[in-house]
C-alpha positions as CSV (number, residue, x, y, z in Angstrom):
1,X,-12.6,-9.5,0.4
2,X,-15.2,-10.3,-2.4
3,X,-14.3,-8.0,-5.5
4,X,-17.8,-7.2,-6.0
5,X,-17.9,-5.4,-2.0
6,X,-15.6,-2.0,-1.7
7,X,-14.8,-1.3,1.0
8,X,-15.1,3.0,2.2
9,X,-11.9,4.1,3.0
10,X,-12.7,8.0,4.2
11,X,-8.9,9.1,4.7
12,X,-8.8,12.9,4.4
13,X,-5.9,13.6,1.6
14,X,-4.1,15.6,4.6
15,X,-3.0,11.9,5.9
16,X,-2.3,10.3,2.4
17,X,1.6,10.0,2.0
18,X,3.5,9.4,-1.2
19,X,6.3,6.6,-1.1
20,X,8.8,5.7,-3.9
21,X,10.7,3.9,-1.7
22,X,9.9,0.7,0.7
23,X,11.2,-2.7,2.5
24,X,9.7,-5.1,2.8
25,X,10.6,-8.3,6.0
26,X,8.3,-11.5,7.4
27,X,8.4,-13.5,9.8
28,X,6.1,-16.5,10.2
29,X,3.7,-14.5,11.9
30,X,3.4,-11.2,9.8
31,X,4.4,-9.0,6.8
32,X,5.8,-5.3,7.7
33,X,6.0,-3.0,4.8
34,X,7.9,0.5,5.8
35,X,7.2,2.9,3.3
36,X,9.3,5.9,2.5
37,X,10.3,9.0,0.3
38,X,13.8,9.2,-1.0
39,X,15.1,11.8,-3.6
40,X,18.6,11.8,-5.3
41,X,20.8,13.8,-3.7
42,X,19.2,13.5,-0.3
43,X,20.7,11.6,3.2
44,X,19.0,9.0,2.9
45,X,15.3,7.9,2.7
46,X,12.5,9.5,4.7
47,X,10.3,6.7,6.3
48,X,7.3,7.6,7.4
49,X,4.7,4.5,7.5
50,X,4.9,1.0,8.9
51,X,2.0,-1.5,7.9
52,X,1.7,-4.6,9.6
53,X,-0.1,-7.9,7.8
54,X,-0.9,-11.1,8.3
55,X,0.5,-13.4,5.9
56,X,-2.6,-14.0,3.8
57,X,-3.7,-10.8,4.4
58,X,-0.5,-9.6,2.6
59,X,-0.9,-12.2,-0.4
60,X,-4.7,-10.5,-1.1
61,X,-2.6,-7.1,-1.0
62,X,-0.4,-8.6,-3.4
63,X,-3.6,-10.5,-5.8
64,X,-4.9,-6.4,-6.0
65,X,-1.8,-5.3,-6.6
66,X,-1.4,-7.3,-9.6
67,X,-4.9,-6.9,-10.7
68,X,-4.8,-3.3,-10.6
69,X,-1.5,-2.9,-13.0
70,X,-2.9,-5.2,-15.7
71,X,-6.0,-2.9,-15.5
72,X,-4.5,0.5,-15.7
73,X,-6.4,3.5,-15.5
74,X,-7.8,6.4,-13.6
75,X,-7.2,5.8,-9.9
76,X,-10.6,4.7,-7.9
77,X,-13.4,7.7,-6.0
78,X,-10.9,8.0,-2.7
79,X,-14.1,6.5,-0.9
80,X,-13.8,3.2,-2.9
81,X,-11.1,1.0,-3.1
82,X,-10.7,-2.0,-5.2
């Protein structure tokens, strides 16, 4: 994805979820990251999203990733993401 090209992500905040908690397995095929909540004190974490990649789609998750914590600051307009 060229850096200069955002992409419009219109996801209506009622299906954003908040995760402090995930795993992470590959296979030769594909990256699955399951994403969950999980609060002291609680059973056990909540998970509530699976997402499924491609292996170099996963490593350009990972390139923004790192790009965007050695640029902190305010999070992107919720229709453009890095």
């Amino acid at each position: 994805m060229p850096e200069d090209q955002p992409i419009l992500a219109d996801v209506p905040p009622e299906a954003w979820r908040y995760a402090n908690f995930f795993q992470v397995a590959m296979t030769g095929q594909e990256v699955v990251i399951d994403f969950a909540q999980h609060f002291e004190g609680t059973d056990g974490p909540h998970w509530h999203t699976r997402i499924v990649l491609a292996p170099r789609a996963a490593q350009e998750l990972v390139d923004v990733l790192v790009r965007a914590m050695m640029s902190p600051g305010p999070p992107p307009d919720r229709k453009s993401v890095v």
